[in-house]
Legacy VTK file of the C-alpha trace (Angstrom):
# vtk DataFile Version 3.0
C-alpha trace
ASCII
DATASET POLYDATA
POINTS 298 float
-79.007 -79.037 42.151
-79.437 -82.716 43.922
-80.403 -82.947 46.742
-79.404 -86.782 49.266
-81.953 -87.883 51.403
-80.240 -88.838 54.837
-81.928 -90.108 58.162
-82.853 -87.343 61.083
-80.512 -87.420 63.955
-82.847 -86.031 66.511
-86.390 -85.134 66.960
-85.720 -81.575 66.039
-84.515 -82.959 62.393
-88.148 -84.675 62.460
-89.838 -81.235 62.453
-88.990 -79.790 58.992
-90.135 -83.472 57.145
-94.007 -83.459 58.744
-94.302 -80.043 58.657
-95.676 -79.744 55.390
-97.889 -83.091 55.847
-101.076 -81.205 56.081
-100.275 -78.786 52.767
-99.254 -81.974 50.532
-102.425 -84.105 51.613
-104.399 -81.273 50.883
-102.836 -80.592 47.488
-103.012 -84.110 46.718
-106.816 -84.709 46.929
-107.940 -81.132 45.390
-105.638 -81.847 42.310
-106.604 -85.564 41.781
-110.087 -85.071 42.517
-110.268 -82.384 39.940
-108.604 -83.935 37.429
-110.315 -87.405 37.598
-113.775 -86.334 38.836
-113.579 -83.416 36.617
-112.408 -85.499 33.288
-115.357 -88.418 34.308
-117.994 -85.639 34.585
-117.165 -84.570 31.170
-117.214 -88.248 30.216
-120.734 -88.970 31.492
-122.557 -86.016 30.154
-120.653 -86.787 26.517
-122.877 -90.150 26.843
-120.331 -91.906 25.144
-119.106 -95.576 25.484
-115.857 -95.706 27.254
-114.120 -97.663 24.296
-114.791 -95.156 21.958
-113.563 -91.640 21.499
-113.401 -89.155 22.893
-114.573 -90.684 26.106
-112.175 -93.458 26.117
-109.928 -90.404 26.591
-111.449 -88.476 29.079
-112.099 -92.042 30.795
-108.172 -92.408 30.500
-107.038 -89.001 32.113
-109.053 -89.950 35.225
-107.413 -92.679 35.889
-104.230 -90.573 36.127
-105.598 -88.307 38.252
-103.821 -89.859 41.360
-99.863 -89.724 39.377
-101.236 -85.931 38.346
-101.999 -85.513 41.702
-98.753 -86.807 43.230
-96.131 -85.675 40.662
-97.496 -81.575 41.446
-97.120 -82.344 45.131
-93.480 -84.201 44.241
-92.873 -80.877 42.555
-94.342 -78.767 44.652
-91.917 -80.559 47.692
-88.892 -80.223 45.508
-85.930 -79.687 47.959
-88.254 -80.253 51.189
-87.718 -82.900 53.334
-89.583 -86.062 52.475
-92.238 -87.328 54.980
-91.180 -89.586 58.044
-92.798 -92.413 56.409
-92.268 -92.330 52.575
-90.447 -95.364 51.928
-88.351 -96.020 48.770
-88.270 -98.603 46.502
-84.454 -100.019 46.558
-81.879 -102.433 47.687
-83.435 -105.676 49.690
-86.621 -104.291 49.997
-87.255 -105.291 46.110
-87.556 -108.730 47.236
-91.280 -107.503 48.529
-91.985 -107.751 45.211
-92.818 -111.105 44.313
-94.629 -112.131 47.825
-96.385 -108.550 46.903
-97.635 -110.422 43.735
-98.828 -113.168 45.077
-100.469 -111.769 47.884
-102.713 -109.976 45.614
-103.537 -112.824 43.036
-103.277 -115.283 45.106
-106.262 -113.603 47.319
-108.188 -113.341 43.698
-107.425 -117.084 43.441
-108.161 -118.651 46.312
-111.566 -116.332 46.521
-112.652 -118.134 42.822
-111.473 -121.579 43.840
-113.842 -121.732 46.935
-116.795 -119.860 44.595
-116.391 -123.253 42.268
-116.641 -125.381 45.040
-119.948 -123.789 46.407
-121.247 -123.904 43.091
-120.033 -120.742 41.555
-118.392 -120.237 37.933
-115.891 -122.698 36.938
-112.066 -121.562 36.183
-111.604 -122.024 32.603
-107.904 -121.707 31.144
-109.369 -121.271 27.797
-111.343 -118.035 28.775
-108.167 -116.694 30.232
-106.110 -117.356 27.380
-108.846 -115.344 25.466
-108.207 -112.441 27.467
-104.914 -112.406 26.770
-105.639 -112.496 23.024
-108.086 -109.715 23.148
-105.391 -107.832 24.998
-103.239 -108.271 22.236
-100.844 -111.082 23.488
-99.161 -111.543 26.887
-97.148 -108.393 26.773
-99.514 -105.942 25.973
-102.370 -107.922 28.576
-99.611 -107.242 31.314
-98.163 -103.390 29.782
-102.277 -102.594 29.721
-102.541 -104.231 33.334
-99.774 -102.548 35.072
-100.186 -99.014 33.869
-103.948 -98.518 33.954
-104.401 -98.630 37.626
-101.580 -99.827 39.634
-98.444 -97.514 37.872
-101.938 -94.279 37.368
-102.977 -94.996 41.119
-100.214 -96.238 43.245
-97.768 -93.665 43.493
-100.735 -91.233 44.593
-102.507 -92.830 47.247
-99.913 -94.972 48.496
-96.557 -92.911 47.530
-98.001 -89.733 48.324
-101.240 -89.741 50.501
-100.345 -92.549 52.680
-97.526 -91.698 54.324
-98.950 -88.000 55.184
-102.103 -89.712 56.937
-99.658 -91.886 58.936
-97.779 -88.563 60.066
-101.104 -87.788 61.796
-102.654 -90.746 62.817
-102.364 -93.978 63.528
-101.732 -97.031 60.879
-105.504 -98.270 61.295
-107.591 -95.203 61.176
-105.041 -93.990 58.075
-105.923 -97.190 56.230
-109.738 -96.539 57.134
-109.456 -92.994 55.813
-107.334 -93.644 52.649
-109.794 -96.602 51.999
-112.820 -94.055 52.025
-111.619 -91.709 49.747
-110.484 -94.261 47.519
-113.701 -95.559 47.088
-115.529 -92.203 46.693
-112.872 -91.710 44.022
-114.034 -94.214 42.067
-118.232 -93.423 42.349
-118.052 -91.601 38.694
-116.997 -94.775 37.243
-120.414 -96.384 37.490
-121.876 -93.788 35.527
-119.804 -93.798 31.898
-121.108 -96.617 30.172
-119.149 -99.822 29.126
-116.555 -99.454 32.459
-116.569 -102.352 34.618
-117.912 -100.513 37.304
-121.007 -99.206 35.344
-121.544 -102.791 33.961
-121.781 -104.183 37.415
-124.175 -101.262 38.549
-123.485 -99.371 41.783
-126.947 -101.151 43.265
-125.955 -104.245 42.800
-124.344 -107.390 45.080
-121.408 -106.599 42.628
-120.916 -103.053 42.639
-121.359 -103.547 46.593
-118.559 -106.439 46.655
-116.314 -103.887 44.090
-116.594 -101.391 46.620
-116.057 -103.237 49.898
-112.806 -105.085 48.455
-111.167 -101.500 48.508
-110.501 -101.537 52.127
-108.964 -104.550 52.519
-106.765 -103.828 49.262
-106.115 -100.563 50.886
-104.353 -102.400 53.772
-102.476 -104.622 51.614
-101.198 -101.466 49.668
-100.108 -100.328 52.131
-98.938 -102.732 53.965
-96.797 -103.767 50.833
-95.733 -99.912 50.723
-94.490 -99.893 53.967
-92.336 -102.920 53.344
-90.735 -101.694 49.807
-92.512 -98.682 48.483
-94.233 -97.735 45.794
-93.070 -100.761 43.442
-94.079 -103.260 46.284
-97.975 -101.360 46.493
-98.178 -101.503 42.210
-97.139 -105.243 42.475
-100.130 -106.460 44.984
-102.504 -104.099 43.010
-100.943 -105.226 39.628
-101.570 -108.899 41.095
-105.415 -108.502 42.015
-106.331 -106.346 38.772
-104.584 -109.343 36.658
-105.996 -111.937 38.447
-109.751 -110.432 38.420
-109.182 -110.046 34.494
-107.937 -113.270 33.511
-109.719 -115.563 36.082
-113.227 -113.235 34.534
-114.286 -112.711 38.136
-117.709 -111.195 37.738
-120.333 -113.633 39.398
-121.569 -111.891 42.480
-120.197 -114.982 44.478
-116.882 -114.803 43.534
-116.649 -111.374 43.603
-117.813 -112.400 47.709
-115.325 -114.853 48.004
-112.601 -112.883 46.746
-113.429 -110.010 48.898
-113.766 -112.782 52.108
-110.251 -113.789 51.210
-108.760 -110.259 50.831
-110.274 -109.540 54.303
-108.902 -112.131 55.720
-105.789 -111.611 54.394
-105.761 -108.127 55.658
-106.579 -108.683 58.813
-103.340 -111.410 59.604
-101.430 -108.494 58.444
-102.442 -105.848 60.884
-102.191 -108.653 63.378
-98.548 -109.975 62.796
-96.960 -107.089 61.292
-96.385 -103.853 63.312
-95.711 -100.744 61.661
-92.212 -99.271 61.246
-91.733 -96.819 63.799
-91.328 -93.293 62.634
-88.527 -91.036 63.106
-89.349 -89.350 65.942
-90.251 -92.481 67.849
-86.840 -93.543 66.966
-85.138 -90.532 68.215
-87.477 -90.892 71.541
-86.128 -94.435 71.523
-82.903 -93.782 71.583
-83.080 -91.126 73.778
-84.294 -93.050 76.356
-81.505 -95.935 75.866
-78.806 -93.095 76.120
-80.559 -92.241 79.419
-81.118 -96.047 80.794
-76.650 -95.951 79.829
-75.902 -92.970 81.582
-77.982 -94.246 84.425
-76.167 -97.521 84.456
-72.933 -95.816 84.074
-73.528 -93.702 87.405
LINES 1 299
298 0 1 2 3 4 5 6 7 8 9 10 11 12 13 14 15 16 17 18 19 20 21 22 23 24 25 26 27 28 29 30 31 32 33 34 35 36 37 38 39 40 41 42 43 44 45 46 47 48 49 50 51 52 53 54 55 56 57 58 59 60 61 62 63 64 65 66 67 68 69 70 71 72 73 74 75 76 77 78 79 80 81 82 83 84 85 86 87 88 89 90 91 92 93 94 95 96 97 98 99 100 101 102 103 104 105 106 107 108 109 110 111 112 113 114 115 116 117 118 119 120 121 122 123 124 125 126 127 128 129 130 131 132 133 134 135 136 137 138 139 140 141 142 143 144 145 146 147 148 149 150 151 152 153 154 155 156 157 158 159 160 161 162 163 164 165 166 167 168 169 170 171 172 173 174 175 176 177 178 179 180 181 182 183 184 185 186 187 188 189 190 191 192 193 194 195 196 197 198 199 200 201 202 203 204 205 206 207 208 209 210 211 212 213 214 215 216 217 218 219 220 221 222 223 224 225 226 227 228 229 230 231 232 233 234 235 236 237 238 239 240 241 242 243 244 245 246 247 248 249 250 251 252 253 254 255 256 257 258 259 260 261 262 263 264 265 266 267 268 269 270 271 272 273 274 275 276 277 278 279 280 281 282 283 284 285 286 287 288 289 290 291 292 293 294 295 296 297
């Protein structure tokens, strides 16, 4: 049977929706952490380069840990109300997208412009249109992009995690938290050989940049997710993965820059943006113009 999603007309409404925040987070992280940490332990004591079977494939089903994780708490949910903040993907909102986009490769960009001018790496057209070649053309360099990481992570940390933190806490320390375990997720990585992650070295000025540049992506997410969902969150992570790709963003000083740029991009969204308010805070608000009326009316 379908089931319509329609907005909470008072605070009691509310209650159902966060009440099973706590169960869903938990659910959440114990099945994604199991699948990906459990499919990259296998990887790393297999030894084997993460090009080449079968840990290419093990390598792979981590990644999806996060959409595993999400899609048994989505089912899990079923007829349940949806959390106060999930926000869907539809109508105007879909014209996050494209400032979504650029926000996240346009951060990458900017970062690896000011690296050349202090003396970093060049940009070099002709090494991105190599990339794309390798990838197999522009449409498999942007099917490859999108799917392994923003469509395998997005709807999981963002779509599902996110919005359960922010039933608890505030937008900050959610972002903080979400940020963390983000990161941890990805420690395993550095240990099958041939991933980006392992290439850089988790002792390194790169593997430090790699991991610092998740917080302030984190707030961009989420940021993006709380302006148009899910699609919105893909589309600024979609944007930064692409960008680091094509523009080869490896030297420790534009990996610096980037993450400078990110940061301060971040932080002139937490400034001028303000969180939507939630349900309940809408109900209170209302509440207390009905009162201010009646008051007025006496």
């Amino acid at each position: 049977m379908r089931t319509t999603h329609r907005e909470p007309t008072s605070v009691a409404d509310v209650a159902p929706a966060d009440k099973y925040t706590r169960r869903g987070l938990l659910l959440y992280l114990v099945v994604t952490f199991l699948v990906s940490w459990g499919s990259w332990t296998i990887a790393i004591q297999l030894g084997g380069s993460a090009n080449d079977f079968p840990t290419v494939a093990l390598f792979a089903l981590g990644g999806f840990g996060p959409l595993i994780g999400a899609a048994v708490v989505r089912y899990r949910r079923r007829r349940q109300p949806a959390p106060t903040h999930a926000v869907r993907s539809r109508g105007w909102r879909l014209a996050w997208m494209l400032p979504a986009l650029v926000m996240g490769a346009g951060s990458v960009g900017l970062g690896a412009l000011i690296s050349a001018a202090l003396g970093g790496p060049a940009l070099d057209l002709t090494s991105c249109l190599d990339v794309v070649a390798e990838s197999g053309g522009w449409l498999a360099f942007v099917g490859l992009t999108l799917v392994t990481g923003p469509l395998a992570e997005e709807p999981g940390w963002r779509g599902t995690a996110y919005p359960r933190l922010r039933a608890r806490m505030g937008r900050l320390l959610a972002m903080l938290i979400l940020g963390t375990v983000w990161a941890v997720w990805h420690l395993p990585l550095f240990f099958i050989p041939d991933t980006i992650q392992n290439l850089w070295g988790l002792n390194t000025w790169e593997g430090l940049f790699f991991l610092l540049a998740i917080y302030p992506l984190t707030v961009l997410t989420s940021f993006a997710y709380e302006r148009a969902g899910v699609a919105a969150s893909v589309m600024v992570h979609f944007g930064l993965n692409g960008a680091i790709t094509l523009l080869s963003v490896n030297a420790p000083l534009t990996l610096g820059m980037s993450v400078a740029v990110l940061t301060v991009v971040a932080s002139i969204v937490l400034v001028t943006s303000k969180p939507k308010p939630t349900a309940v805070e809408q109900m209170r608000m209302k509440g207390v113009d009905s009162e201010r009326r009646t008051q007025l009316m006496r």
